[in-house]
N, C-alpha and C positions, 0 to 999 in steps of 0.2 A: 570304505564302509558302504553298505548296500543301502539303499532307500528303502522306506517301508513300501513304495511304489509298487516294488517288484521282491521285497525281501519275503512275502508270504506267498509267490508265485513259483518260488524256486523249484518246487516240488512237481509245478505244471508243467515245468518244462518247457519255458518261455524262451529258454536261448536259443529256438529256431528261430521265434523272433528277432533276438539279442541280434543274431546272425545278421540278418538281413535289417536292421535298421540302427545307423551307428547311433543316432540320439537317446534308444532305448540302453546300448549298450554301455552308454554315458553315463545315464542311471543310476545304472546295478555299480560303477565302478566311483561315482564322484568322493572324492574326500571332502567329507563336509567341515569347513573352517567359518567361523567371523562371530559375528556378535550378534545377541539375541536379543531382538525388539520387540515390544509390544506396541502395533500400530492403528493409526487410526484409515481406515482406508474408508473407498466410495466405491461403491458395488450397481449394478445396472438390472439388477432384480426387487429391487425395495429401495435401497438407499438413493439420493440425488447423486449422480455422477457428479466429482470433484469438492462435492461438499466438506466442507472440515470438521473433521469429527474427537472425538474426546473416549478415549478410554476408559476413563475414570466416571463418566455416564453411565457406560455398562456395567461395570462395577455396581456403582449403589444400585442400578435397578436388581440387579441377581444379589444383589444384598441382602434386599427383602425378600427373598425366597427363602434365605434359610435364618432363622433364628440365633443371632448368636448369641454364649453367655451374657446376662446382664440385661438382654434384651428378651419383648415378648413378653406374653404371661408367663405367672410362675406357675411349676409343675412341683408338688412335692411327689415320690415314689416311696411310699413305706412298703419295708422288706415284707411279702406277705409270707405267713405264719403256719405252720406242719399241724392240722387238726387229727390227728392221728400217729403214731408212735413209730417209727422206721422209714421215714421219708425226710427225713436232713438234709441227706444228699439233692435228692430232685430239688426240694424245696432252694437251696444253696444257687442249684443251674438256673433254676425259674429267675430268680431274682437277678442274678449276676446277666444273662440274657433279655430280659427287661429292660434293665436299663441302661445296655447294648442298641438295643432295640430303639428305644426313646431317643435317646442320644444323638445316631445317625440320623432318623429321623427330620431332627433340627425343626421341631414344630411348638416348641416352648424354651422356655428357661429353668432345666433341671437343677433343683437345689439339694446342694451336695449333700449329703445323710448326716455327715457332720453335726448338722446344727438340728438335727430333728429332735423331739421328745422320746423320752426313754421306753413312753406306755407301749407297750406291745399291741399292733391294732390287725386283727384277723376280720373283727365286722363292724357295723355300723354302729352294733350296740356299746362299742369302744370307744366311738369317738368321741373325743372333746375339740372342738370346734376351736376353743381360744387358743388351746397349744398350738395349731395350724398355723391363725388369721394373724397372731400377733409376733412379735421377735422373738427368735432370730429368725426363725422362718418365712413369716408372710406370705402366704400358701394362698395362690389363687385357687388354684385344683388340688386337691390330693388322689393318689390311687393308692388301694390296698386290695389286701382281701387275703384268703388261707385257700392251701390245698388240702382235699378232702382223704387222694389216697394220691399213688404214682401217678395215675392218669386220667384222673378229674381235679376240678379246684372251682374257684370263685371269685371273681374279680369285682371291684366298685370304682368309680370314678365321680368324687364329691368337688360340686361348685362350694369354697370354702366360704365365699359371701355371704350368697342365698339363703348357704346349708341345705341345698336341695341334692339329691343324688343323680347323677344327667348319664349313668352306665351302670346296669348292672349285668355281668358278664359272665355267661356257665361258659366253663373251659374244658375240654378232652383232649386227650391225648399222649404224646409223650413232654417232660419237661421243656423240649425248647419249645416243641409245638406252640403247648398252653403261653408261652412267654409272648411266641411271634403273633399268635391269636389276641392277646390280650392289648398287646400295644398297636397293632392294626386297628382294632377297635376305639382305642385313644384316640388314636389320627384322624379317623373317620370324625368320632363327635367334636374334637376342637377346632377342622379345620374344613371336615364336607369333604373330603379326598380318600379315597382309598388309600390305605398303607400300602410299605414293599414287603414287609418284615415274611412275610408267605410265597415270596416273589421267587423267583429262580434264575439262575445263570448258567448258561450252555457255555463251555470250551473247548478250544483242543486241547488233548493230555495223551500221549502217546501212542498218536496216531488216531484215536478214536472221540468220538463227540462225547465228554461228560457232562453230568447237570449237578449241580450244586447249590442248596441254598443259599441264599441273599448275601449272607453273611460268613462264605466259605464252608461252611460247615456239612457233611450228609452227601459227599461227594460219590456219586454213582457213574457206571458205565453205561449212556443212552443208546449208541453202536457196540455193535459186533462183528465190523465190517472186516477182519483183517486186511484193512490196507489203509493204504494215506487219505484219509479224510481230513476237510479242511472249510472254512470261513461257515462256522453254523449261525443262523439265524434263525430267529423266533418269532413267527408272524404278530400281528398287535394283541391276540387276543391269548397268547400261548397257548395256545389250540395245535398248533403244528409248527415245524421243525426244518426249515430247508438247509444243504449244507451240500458240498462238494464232492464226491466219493471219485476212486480209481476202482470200485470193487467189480465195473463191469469191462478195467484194462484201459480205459479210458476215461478224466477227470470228467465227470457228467455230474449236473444236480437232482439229489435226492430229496424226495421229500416224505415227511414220518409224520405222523400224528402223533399225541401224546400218549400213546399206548407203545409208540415204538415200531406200528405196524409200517409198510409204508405205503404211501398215496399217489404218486408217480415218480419219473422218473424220467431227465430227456435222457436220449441214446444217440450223441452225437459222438464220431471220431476226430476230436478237435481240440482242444482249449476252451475248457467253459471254467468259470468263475465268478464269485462275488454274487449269490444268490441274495435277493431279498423278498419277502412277504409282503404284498399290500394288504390294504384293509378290504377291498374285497376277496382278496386271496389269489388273486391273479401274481405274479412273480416275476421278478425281472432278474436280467443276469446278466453278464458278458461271456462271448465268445469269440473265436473265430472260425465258427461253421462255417462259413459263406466263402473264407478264404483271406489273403490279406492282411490284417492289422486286428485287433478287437475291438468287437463292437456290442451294444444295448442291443437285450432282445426282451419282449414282452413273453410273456407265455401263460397259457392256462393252470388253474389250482395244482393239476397234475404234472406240470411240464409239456403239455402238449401245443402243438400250432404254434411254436415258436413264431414273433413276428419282427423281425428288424426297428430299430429304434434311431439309432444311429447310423452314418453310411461314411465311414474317412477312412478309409482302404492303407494311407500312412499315418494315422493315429492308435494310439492304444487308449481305449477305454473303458474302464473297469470299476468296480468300487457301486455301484448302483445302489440311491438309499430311498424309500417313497419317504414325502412326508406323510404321518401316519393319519393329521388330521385331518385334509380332502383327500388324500388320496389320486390325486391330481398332476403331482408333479412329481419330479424323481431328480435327486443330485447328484452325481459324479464327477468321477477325477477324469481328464483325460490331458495329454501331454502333447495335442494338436498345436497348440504354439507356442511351441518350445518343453517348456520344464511341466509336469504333471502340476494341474491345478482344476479347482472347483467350477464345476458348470449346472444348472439350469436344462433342466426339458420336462417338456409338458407330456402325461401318457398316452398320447395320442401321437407324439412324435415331433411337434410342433413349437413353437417359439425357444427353438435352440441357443444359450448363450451363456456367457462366462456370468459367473459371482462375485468374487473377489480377484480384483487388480491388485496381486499383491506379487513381490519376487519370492525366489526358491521352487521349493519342492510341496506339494500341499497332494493329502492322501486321506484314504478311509472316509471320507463326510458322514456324519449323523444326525439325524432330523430328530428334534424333539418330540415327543407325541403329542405336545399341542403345538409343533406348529410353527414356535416362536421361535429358537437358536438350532443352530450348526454347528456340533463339535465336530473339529478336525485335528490329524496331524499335521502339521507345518514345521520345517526347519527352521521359520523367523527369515531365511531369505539368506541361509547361508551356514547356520550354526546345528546347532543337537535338534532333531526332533523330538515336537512336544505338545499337548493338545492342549488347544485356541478354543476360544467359545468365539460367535460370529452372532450377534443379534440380525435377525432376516429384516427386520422393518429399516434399519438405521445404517448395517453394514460395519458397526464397530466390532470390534474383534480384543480380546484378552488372554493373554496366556494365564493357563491354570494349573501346570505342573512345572517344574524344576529342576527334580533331581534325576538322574541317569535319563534314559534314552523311553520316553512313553510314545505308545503308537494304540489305534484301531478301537477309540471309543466308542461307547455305545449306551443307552441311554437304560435309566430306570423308567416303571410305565408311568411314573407320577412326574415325571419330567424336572424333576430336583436332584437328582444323582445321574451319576455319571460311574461306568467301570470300563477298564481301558489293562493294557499291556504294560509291565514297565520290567527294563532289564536292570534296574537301580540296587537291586543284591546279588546282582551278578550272574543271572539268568532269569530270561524270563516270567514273571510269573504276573497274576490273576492280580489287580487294587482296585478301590473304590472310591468315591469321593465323593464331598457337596458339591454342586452347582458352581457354586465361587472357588474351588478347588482346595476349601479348607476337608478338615477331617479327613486326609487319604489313608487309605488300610488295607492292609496286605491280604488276601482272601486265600490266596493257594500258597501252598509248601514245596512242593513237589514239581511247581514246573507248568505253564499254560499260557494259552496264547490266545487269541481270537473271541474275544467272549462278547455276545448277546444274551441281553437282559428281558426274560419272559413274567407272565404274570402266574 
C-alpha cells in the first residue's frame, strides 16, 4: 500500500528518486499494519517539549466551534412560500438547500419542522410571535420569507424575544444561489463570521482542475489543459488558482486567476510540486531544480525568482502550507529523519524544525486560516491513514475520520470545516466535515482527489 507521501506524486515521476534513495523507496512499498491511536504528544513549536497532554482537551475546545443538536441558540427555518403561481419546484430547492445550508453551518440549534405551526408565514405580517416563543417550538430566531418569481425572493430573520426583525434579505438569482445567499447572511448576523455556503472547491477530476460549490453541487471544468494536472490550490482570498500542470512536458506550477486567464508560470525541467498561495501572493512549492532530493522554494505572484528554502540534498520535501494568518511561516512534510513527518520554517528560510514527535508516516499539513490548528494525514504510527487535528498552541492532536483510507485535508475559509479525500466507497472521492469530524458528506460522485477550499 502506497503512502499518501508519494501516492499523489506518482504521476511526477518520482521513481528517479525511488531509484536512487532506498528510504523513499520504502515509502511507496510499506504495508501499513497495527493499531490506531489517538495521542497526546509535545511539539517544539508551541507546545512545552514532554509535557503531558490530554486529547480529550482538544476535543471540548473544537467542541465549541461547532453547535451541536440541543445545544446553542435555537434557530426555527419556516419553509418560505411561492408568491406567484409556477414556481413549486424552485421554491421546494430553496428550502431543502437552506436548510442544507444551516445545518453544515453548525452555528445554531436547528429545530426540526416537526414541531412547527401549521400558519403558512411568507412575511412579517404573518407572524404570530406566541406560536414561535412558546412549546413545542421555543424559537429563539425564526427565518422565513417567500419567493417573488424563479430568481428573486425575500428573506427575514426575526429575534423571537425582542420581536424585533435583525435581517431583512432581497435575494437573486437561481434557487440554490438565493438558499446559499440567504443562509450566508444568517451566519454573518448571529455569529460576525462570513458563511461558506458561496464558498467553492477546486479538484482533480480527470486529469483537469474542476470547481464546485461548497456543497458538491455546479461542478465545472476550471482547466483545459489536456494533460495530468495536479495538487490545485486556492490562494486566501480565491482570487487565484495555483496548481501543477505537465501541459509544457514538464510538471511546473501554473497559476490562473479566477477568470481562468493565467498569471505565470515557472519553467523548470525538474519535479516541481505541492504549490501553495500566501497571503501576500508570493507562492511556495517543491522542487528539484537544483538537483538532488526535493526541496522549498519561495517564488513570486508569477512563479518567478524562485529562491531556495530548504537545502537536504538527501531529503524529500514537499507538501508546503503558509499559515494564512501572518503569513510568516510555512509547514511541511519532509522524511529527513527517517519516516515523512511535520516541520516548521519561517519565510525567510530561518528557524528550521520539526512539529510533532510522533511515529509513522505523517503527510499533506493544513493551516487554519486563523492560525490555530493543523489538519494532517497520519497513519497513527503504523495503521490506515486518516486526518488528525493538531492544536498549534498546546501540540494535542485528535483523529477525526474513521472510515476507509482519508488523506490531503484542507480547510474551509471560516476555519470550521474541513474537506479531504476519502477512498471509503471504494474510490476516491470529494467529503466534508465539521471541525470535530462530525457531519462528514460525500460532495463528488464521479471520482476526485486533491481538493482546496476557496472563498
Amino acid at each position: 500500500m502506497t503512502g499518501p507521501f508519494l501516492s499523489q506524486s506518482k504521476e511526477l515521476n518520482l521513481m528517479t528518486l525511488v531509484r536512487r534513495r532506498p528510504l523513499v523507496a520504502l515509502l511507496t512499498t510499506l504495508v501499513l499494519t497495527g493499531l490506531m491511536a489517538v495521542l497526546a504528544v509535545a511539539q517544539t513549536g508551541g507546545a512545552s517539549p514532554g509535557a503531558s497532554q490530554s486529547p480529550d482537551d482538544l476535543r471540548r475546545q473544537i467542541g465549541t466551534i461547532i453547535v451541536t443538536p440541543g445545544n446553542g441558540p435555537s434557530l426555527a427555518v419556516a419553509d418560505f412560500q411561492p408568491r406567484t403561481a409556477g414556481i413549486d419546484q424552485q421554491v421546494a430547492t430553496f428550502n431543502m438547500v437552506l436548510w442544507s445550508d444551516l445545518q453544515f453551518a453548525g452555528v445554531s440549534n436547528l429545530i426540526g419542522k416537526s414541531l412547527y405551526p401549521t400558519t403558512r408565514l411568507a412575511d412579517p405580517a404573518s407572524l404570530r410571535y406566541e406560536e414561535w416563543s412558546g412549546d413545542p417550538v421555543k424559537a429563539d430566531y425564526l427565518a422565513f420569507g417567500g419567493l417573488t418569481d424563479g430568481a428573486n425572493g425575500q428573506g427575514f430573520l426575526y429575534d423571537i424575544k425582542t420581536q424585533q426583525a435583525i435581517l431583512t434579505a432581497q435575494l437573486s438569482g437561481s434557487d440554490r444561489e438565493m438558499a446559499h445567499q440567504f443562509a450566508d447572511q444568517i451566519v454573518k448576523v448571529l455569529t460576525g463570521q462570513d458563511g461558506i455556503a458561496q464558498s467553492r472547491i477546486a479538484y482533480i477530476a480527470n486529469r483537469e482542475v474542476q470547481i464546485m460549490d461548497y456543497d458538491g453541487y455546479g461542478s465545472r471544468a476550471f482547466t483545459r489543459d489536456n494533460s495530468i494536472n495536479l495538487f490545485p490550490s486556492f490562494a486566501p482570498d480565491g482570487k487565484r488558482l495555483a496548481y501543477v500542470s505537465y501541459r509544457s512536458g514538464f510538471p511546473n506550477v501554473v497559476i490562473r486567476g479566477e477568470d481562468g486567464l493565467i498569471i505565470g508560470a515557472t519553467q523548470f525541467k525538474a519535479t516541481t510540486t505541492s504549490p501553495t498561495i500566501g497571503p501576500d501572493g508570493r507562492i511556495v512549492f517543491s522542487s528539484s531544480k537544483d538537483g538532488g532530493g526535493m526541496d522549498l522554494y519561495l517564488a513570486n505572484e508569477d512563479g518567478s525568482a524562485a529562491r531556495r528554502l530548504t537545502n537536504t540534498r538527501k531529503a524529500v520535501n514537499i507538501s508546503p502550507r503558509w499559515n494564512p494568518r501572518t503569513g510568516q511561516e510555512i509547514a511541511f512534510i519532509s522524511d529527513r529523519g527517517g519516516n515523512p513527518r511535520i516541520y516548521l520554517i519561517g519565510a525567510d528560510g530561518t528557524n528550521e524544525r520539526p512539529f510533532l514527535t510522533l511515529g509513522g508516516q505523517m503527510d499533506s499539513p493544513a493551516w487554519s486560516p486563523d492560525g490555530r490548528f493543523l489538519a494532517f494525514t497520519w497513519d497513527g504510527g503504523g495503521g490506515t491513514f486518516n486526518i488528525y487535528l493538531a492544536d498549534i498552541a498546546s501540540g494535542q492532536v485528535v483523529k477525526l475520520t474513521r472510515e476507509g483510507r482519508n488523506e490531503s485535508p484542507a480547510w474551509s475559509p471560516d476555519s470550521r470545516h474541513l474537506v479531504f479525500q476519502s477512498n471509503r466507497t471504494g474510490r476516491w472521492e470529494i467529503w466534508a466535515m465539521h471541525i470535530d469530524g462530525s457531519e462528514q458528506r460525500q460532495l463528488t460522485r464521479t471520482g476526485g482527489r486533491s481538493p482546496s477550499w476557496g472563498r
